[in-house]
C-alpha positions in Angstrom: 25.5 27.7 -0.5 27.2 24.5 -1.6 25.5 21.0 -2.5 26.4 17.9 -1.1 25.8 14.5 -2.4 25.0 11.7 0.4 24.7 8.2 -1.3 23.9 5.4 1.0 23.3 2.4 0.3 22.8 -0.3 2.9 22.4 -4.7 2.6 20.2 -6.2 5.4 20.4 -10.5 5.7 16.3 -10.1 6.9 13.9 -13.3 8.1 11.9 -14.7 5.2 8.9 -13.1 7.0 9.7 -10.0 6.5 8.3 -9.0 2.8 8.6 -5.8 0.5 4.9 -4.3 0.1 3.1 -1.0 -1.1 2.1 1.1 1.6 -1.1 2.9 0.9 1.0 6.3 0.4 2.5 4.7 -2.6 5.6 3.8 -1.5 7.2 0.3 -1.3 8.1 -0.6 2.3 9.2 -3.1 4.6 6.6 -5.1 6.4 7.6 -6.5 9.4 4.7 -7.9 11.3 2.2 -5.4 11.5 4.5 -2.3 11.4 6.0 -0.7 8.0 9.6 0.2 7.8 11.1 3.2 5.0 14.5 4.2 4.9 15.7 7.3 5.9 18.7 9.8 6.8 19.8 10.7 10.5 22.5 12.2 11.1 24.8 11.7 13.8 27.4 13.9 15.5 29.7 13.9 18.1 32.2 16.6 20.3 34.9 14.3 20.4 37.7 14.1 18.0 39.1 10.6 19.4 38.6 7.5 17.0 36.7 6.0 19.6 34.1 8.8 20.0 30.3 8.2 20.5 28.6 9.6 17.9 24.3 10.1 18.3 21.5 11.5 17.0 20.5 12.9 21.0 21.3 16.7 20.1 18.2 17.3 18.1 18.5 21.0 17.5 21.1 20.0 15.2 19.5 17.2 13.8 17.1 19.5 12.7 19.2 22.0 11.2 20.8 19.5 9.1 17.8 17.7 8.7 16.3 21.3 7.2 19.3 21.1 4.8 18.2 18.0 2.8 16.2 19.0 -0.3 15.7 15.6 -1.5 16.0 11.7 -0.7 14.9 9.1 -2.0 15.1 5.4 -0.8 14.6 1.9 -3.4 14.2 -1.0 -2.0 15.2 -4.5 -4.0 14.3 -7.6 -2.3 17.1 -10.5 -3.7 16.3 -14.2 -2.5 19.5 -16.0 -1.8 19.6 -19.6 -1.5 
């Protein structure tokens, strides 16, 4: 087996509604309205090798298998007011 190393990291320009909390599980989440939002992985794949191929997350069998792959992940969320 090999290890790979995924690092995303992702800026969002978000309402000044939506807030940064601490969910009840102990995490720190996004609260938009009355639903909480954590960041995650999916992986997306594609048959085509075209630059303008679709890619998706609709075959879930393989979602899954990579999915199965991931032994850890973790997600921080900084909130930065800009004005």
């Amino acid at each position: 087996m090999k290890t790979l190393t995924v690092r995303i990291t992702a800026e969002l320009q978000i309402p000044d509604d939506w807030e940064l909390v601490e969910h009840a599980s102990g995490m720190t989440v996004l609260k938009i309205g009355d639903q909480f939002v954590d960041f995650d992985i999916t992986p997306l794949a594609t048959t085509q090798d075209d630059p303008d191929a679709e890619w998706s997350d609709d075959d879930q069998g393989l979602v899954g298998e990579v999915l199965d792959c991931v032994t850890g992940l973790d997600a921080d969320l900084d909130l930065a007011y800009h004005q």
